[in-house]
N, C-alpha and C positions, 0 to 999 in steps of 0.2 A: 504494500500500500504506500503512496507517495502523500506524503503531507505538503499541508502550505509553505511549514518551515523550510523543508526540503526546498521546495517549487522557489523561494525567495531567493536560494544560491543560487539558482540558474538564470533569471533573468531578476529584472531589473534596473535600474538606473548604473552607466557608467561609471559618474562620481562616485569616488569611495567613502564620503557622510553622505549623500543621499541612498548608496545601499546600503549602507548601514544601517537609516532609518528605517528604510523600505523593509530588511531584511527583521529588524525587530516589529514590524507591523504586520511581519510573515507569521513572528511567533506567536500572537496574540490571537491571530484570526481561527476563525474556525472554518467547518469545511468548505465554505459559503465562499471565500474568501472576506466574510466581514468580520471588523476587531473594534472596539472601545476602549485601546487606553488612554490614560490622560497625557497632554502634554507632559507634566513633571517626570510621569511614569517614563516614557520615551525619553526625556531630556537625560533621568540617571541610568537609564539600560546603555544608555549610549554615552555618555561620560561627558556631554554639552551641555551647554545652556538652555533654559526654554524659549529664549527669546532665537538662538540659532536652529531648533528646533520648528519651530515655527517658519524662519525662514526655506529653512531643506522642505517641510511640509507645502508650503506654496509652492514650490520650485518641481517636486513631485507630483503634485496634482496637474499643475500647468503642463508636463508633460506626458502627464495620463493615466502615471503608473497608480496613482490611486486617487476615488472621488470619494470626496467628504459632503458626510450630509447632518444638517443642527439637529439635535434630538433633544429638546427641551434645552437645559443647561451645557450639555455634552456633545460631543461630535462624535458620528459613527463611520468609520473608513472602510470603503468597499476596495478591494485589490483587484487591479487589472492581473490576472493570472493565466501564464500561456498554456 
């Protein structure tokens, strides 16, 4: 069986902090491709700021690999998954 987490090594964004992001938004997701963690949560898995985190998160979406949608208080990320 091939997971999400798997599926996030393999593709992905070229930059190595945005797969990095990308790749911890792998691990979170479930089999849907969709995941809910917080900014903070992604800023300490990845050892950045939230404010840089935020930036990769724009920069990521703009290129497709993943859509965020507001779910009341929280944002919920769907993965573009090959």
């Amino acid at each position: 069986m091939v997971t999400i987490a798997s599926l996030g090594w393999k593709a992905g964004p070229e930059d190595g902090a945005e797969h990095y992001v990308y790749q911890t938004l792998c691990e979170f997701a479930d089999n849907t491709g969709f995941c809910w963690p917080s900014m903070e949560t992604i800023a300490k898995r990845t050892r950045q700021t939230v404010r840089n985190v935020r930036t990769i998160m724009r920069k990521i979406e703009k290129s497709g690999w993943v859509r965020t949608n507001k779910v009341g208080r929280s944002h919920q990320y769907q993965l573009d998954l090959p």
